[in-house]
VMD Tcl script that builds the backbone (N, CA, C; Angstrom):
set m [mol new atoms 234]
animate dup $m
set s [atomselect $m all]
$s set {name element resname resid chain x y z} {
  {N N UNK 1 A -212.191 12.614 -41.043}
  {CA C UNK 1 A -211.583 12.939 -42.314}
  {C C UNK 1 A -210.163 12.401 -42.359}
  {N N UNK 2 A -209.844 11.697 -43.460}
  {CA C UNK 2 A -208.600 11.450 -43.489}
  {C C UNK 2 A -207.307 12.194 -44.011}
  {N N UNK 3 A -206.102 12.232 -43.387}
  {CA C UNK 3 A -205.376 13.219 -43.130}
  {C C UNK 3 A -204.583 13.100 -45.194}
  {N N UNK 4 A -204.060 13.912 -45.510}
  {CA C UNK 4 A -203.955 13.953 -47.063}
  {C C UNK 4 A -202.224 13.458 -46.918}
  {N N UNK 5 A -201.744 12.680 -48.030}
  {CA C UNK 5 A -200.300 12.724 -48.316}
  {C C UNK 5 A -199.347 13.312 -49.041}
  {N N UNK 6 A -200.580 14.784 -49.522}
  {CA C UNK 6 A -200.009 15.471 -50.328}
  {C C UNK 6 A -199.337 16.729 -49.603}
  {N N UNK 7 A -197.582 17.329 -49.451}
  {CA C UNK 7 A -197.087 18.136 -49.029}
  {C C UNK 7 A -196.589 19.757 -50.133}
  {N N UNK 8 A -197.255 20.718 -49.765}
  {CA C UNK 8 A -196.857 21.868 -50.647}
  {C C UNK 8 A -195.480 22.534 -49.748}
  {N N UNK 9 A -194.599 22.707 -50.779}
  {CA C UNK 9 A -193.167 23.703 -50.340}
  {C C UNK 9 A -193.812 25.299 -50.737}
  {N N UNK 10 A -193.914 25.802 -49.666}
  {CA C UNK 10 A -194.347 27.441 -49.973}
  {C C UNK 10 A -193.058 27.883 -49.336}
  {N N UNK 11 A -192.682 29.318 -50.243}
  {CA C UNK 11 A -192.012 29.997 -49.149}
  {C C UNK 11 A -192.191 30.766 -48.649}
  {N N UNK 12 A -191.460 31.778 -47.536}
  {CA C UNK 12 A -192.035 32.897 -47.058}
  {C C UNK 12 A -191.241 34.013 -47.655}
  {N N UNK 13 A -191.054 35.221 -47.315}
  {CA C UNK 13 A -190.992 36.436 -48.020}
  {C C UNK 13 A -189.133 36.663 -47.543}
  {N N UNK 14 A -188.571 35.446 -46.365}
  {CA C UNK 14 A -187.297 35.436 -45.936}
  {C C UNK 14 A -186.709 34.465 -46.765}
  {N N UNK 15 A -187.343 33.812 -48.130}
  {CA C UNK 15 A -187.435 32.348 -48.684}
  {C C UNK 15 A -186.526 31.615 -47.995}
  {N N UNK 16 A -187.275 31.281 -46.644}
  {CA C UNK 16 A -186.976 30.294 -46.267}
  {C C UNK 16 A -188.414 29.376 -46.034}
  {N N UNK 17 A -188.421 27.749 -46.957}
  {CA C UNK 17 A -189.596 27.224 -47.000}
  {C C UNK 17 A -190.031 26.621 -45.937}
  {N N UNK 18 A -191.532 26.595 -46.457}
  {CA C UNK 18 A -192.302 25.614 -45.440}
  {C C UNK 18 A -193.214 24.555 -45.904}
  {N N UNK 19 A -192.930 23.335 -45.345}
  {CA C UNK 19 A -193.521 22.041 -46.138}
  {C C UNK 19 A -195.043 21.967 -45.125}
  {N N UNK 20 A -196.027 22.219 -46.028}
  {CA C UNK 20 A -197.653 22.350 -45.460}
  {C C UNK 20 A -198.066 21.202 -46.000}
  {N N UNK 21 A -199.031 20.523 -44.834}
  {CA C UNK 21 A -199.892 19.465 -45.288}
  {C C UNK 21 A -200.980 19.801 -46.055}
  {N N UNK 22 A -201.521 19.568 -47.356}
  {CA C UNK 22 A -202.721 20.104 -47.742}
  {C C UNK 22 A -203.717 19.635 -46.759}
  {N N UNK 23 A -203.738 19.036 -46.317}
  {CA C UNK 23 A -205.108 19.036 -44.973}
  {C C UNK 23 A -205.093 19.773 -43.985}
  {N N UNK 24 A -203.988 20.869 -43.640}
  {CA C UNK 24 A -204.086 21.688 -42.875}
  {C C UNK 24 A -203.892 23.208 -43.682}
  {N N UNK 25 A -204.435 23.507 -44.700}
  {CA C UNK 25 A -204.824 24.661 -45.440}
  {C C UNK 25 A -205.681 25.025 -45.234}
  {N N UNK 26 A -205.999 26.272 -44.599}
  {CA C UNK 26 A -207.370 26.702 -44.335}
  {C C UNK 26 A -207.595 27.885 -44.960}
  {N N UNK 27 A -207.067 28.586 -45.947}
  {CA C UNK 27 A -206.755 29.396 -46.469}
  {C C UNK 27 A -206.138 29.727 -47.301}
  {N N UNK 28 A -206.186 30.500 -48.955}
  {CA C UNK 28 A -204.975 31.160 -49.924}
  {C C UNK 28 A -205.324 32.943 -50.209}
  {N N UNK 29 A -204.965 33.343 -49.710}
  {CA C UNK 29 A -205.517 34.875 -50.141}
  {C C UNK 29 A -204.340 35.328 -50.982}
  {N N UNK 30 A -204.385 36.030 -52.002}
  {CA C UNK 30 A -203.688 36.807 -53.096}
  {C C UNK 30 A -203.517 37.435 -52.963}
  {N N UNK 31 A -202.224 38.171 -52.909}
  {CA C UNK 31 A -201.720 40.161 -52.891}
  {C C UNK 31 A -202.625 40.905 -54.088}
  {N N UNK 32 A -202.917 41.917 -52.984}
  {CA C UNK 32 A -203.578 42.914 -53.453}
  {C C UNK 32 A -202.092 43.639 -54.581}
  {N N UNK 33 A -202.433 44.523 -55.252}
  {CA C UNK 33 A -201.422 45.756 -55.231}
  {C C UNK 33 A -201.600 47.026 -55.143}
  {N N UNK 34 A -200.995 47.827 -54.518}
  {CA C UNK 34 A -201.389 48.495 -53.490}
  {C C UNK 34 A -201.638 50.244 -54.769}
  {N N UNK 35 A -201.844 50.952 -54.432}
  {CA C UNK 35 A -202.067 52.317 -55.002}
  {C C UNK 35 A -200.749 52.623 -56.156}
  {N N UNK 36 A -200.103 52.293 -55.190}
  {CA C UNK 36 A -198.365 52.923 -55.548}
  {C C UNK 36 A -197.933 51.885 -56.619}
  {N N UNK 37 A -198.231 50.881 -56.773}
  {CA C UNK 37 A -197.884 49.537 -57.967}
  {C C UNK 37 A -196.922 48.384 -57.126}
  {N N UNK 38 A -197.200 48.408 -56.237}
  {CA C UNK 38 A -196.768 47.517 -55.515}
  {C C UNK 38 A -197.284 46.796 -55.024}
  {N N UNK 39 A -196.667 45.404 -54.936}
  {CA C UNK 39 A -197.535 44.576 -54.791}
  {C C UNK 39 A -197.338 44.170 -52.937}
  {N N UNK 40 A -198.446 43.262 -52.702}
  {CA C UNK 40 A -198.363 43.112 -51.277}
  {C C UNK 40 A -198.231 41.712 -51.510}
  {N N UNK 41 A -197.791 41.014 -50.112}
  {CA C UNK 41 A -197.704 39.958 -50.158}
  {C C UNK 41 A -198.695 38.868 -50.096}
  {N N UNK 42 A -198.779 37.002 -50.878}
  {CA C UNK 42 A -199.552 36.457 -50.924}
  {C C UNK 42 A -199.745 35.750 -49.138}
  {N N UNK 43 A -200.699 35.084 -48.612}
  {CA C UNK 43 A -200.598 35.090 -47.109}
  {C C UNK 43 A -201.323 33.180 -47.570}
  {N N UNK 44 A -200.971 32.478 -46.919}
  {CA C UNK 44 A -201.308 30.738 -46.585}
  {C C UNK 44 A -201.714 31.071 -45.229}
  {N N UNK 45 A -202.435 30.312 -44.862}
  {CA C UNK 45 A -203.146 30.023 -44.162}
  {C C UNK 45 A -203.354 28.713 -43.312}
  {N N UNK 46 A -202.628 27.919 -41.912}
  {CA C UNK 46 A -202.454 26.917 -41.987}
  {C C UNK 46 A -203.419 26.854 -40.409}
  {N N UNK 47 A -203.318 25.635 -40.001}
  {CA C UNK 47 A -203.709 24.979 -39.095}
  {C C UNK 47 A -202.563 24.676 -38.095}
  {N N UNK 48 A -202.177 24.801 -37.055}
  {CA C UNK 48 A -201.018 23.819 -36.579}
  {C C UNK 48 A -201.224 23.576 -35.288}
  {N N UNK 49 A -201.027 22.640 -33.815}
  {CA C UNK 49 A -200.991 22.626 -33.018}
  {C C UNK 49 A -201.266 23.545 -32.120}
  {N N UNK 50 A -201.235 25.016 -32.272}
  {CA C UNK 50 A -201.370 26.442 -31.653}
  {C C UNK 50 A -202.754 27.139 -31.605}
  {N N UNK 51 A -202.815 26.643 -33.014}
  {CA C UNK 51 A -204.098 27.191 -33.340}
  {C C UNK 51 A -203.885 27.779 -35.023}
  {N N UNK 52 A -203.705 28.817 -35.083}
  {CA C UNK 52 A -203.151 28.794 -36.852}
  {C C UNK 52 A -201.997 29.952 -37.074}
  {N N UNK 53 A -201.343 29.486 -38.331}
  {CA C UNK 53 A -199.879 30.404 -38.656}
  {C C UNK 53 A -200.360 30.734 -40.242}
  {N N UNK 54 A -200.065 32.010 -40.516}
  {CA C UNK 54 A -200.311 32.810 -41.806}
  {C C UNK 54 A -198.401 32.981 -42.173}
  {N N UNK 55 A -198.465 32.243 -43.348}
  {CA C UNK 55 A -197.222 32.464 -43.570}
  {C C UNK 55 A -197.136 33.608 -45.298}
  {N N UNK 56 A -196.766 34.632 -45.079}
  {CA C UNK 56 A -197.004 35.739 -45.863}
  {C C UNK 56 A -195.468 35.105 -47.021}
  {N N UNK 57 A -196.066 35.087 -48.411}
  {CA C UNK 57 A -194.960 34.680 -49.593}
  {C C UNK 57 A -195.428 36.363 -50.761}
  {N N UNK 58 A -193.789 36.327 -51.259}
  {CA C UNK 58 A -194.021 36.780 -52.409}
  {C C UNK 58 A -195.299 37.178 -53.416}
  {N N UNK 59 A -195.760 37.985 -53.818}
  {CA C UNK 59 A -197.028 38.093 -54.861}
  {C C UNK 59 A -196.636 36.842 -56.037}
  {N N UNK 60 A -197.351 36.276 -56.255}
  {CA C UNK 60 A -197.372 35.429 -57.177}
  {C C UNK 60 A -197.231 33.846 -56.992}
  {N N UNK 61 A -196.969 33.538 -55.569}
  {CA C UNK 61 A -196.585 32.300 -55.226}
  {C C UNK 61 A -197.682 31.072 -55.195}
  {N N UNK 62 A -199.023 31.606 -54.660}
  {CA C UNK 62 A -200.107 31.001 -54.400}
  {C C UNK 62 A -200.648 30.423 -56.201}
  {N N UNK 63 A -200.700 31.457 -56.940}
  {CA C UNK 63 A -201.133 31.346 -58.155}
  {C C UNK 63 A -200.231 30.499 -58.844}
  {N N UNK 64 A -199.053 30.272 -58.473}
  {CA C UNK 64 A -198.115 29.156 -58.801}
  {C C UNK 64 A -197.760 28.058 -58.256}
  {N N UNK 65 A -198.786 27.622 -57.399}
  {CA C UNK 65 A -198.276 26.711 -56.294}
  {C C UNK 65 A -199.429 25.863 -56.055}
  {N N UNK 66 A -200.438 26.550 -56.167}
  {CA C UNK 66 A -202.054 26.300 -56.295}
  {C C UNK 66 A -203.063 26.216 -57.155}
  {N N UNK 67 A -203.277 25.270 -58.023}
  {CA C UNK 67 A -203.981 25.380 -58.463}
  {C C UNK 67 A -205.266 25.611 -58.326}
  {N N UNK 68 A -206.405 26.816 -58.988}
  {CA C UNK 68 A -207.808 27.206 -58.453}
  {C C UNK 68 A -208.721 26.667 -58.471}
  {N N UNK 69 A -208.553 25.948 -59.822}
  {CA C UNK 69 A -209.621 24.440 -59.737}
  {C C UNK 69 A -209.534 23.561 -58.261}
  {N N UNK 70 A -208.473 23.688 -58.523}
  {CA C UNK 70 A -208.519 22.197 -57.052}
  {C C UNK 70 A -208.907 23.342 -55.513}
  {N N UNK 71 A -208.467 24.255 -55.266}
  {CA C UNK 71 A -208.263 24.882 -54.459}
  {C C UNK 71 A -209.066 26.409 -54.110}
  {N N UNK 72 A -210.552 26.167 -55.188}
  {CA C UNK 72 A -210.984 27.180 -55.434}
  {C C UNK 72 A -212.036 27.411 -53.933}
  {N N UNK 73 A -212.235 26.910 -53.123}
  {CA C UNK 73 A -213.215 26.764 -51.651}
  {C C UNK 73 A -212.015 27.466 -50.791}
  {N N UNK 74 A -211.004 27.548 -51.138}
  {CA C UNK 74 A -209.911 27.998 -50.410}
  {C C UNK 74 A -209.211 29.317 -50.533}
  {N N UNK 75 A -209.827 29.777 -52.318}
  {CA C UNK 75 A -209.149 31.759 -52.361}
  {C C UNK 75 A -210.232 31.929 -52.142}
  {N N UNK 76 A -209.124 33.213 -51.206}
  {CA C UNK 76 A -209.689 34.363 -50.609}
  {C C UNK 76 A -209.671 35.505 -51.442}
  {N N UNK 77 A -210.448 36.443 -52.225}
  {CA C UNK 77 A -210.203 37.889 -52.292}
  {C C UNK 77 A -209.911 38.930 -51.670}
  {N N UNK 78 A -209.457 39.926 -51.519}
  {CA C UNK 78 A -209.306 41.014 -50.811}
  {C C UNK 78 A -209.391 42.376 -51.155}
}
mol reanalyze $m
mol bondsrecalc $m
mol representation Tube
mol addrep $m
């Protein structure tokens, strides 16, 4: 498979970003919100040298960052 040249800026919940290869996305799951009206955080899902890193963003980031058409083999529900 060939590796993609497309890079997403996500951030994490310290917004400090992270530049992800879309070929190493293995994952988008969406914040739940929780009982209380709060929301939980959205979680990415990557691939890296280690084995894999979940980088937890803001509620709303994935749905703005991702489109579902393109990326729909990739949400997760919860």
């Amino acid at each position: 498979m060939e590796r993609s040249n497309v890079i997403y800026l996500v951030p994490d919940i310290e917004d400090k970003m992270h530049a992800i290869n879309a070929s190493d996305i293995e994952g988008l799951i969406v914040a739940e919100t929780y009982e209380n009206g709060e929301p939980g955080y959205d979680t990415v899902t990557t691939k890296c040298k280690d084995g894999y890193e979940m980088i937890l963003s803001p509620a709303g980031t994935i749905e703005q960052r991702f489109d579902r058409a393109i990326w729909k083999n990739k949400y997760f529900e919860v």
